[in-house]
N, C-alpha and C positions, 0 to 999 in steps of 0.2 A: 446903302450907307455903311463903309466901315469907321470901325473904331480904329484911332492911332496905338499902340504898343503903351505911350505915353497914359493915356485915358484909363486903360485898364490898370495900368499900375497905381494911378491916383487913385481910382477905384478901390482896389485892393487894400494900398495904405492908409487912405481913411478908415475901412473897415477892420483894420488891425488894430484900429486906437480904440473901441466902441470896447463898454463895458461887456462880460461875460461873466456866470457864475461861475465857478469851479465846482466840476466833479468830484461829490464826496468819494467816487471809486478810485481815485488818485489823480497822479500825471504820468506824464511820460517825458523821458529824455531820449532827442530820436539823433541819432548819429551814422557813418557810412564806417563801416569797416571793408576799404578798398582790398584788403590782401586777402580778404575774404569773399571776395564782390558781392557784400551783401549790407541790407541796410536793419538798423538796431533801432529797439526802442525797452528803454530800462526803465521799468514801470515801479512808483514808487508810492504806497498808503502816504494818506492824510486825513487828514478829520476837519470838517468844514466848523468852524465857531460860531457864535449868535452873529458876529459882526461879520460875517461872512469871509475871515482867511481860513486860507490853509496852514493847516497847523500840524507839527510833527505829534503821530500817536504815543512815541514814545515819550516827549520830553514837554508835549502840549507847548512849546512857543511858536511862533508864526514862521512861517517857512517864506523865505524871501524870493519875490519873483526873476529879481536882477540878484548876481554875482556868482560865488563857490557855497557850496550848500555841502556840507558833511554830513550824507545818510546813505546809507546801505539800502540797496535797491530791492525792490518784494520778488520780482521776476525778470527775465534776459528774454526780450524776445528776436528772433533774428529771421530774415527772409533773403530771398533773393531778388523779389515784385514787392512793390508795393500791395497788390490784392494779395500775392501770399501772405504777407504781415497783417494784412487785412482781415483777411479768413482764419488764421490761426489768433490772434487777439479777440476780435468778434464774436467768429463762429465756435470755436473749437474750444476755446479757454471757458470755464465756469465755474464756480460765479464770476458772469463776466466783470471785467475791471473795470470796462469803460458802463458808466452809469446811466449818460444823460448823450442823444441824439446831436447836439449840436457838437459834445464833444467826440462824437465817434464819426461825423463828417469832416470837423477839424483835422482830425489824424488821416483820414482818407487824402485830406488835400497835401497833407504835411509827408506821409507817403510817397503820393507822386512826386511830389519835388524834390524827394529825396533818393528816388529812382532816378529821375532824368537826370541829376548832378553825377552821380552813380554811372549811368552810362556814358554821359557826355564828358566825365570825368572833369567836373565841375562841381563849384564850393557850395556846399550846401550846411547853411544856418539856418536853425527851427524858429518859426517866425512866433 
């Protein structure tokens, strides 16, 4: 029995819409620097509130999930693999940034995808 291409992307999409906590160890913004042929992830503190946003430490307002956000990043991390970015974020970095399991297989997945655009030299948006 396979799955259609179709199936698994509906899959997917559904489970992009599903509540998640945020990580008091921050976020990441993951990006490809082709001239570099490597992929970025600018890792930025926040502070989780009673009501559960992310909130800038310095300025304590809510940090918005959609649009341009003016804050200065905590760290640059940069790879050529997605496991390299993996291993130096994860393993190597401490105290680690990434706090909470779900969101350190998040970025695993957001990685790959960000590899394969990377080589396939295709558009790659952090989902």
């Amino acid at each position: 029995m396979s799955q259609t291409l179709e199936n698994l992307t509906a899959i997917d999409d559904k489970l992009s819409k599903r509540h998640i906590d945020l990580d008091p160890g921050g976020y990441f913004i993951i990006y490809l620097d082709r001239e570099n042929s490597s992929i970025c992830a600018k890792h930025f503190t926040n502070v989780i509130d009673d009501r559960g946003l992310a909130v800038d430490p310095e300025t304590g307002k809510p940090i918005p999930a959609r649009g341009k956000v003016e804050r200065t990043h905590a760290t640059l991390f940069t790879a050529r693999t997605a496991k390299e970015l993996c291993v130096k974020i994860l393993e190597e970095t401490r105290p680690s940034p990434v706090t909470m399991l779900d969101h350190a297989a998040y970025l695993g997945r957001e990685f790959v995808r960000a590899e394969i655009a990377l080589v396939n030299d295709g558009e790659y948006v952090q989902d």
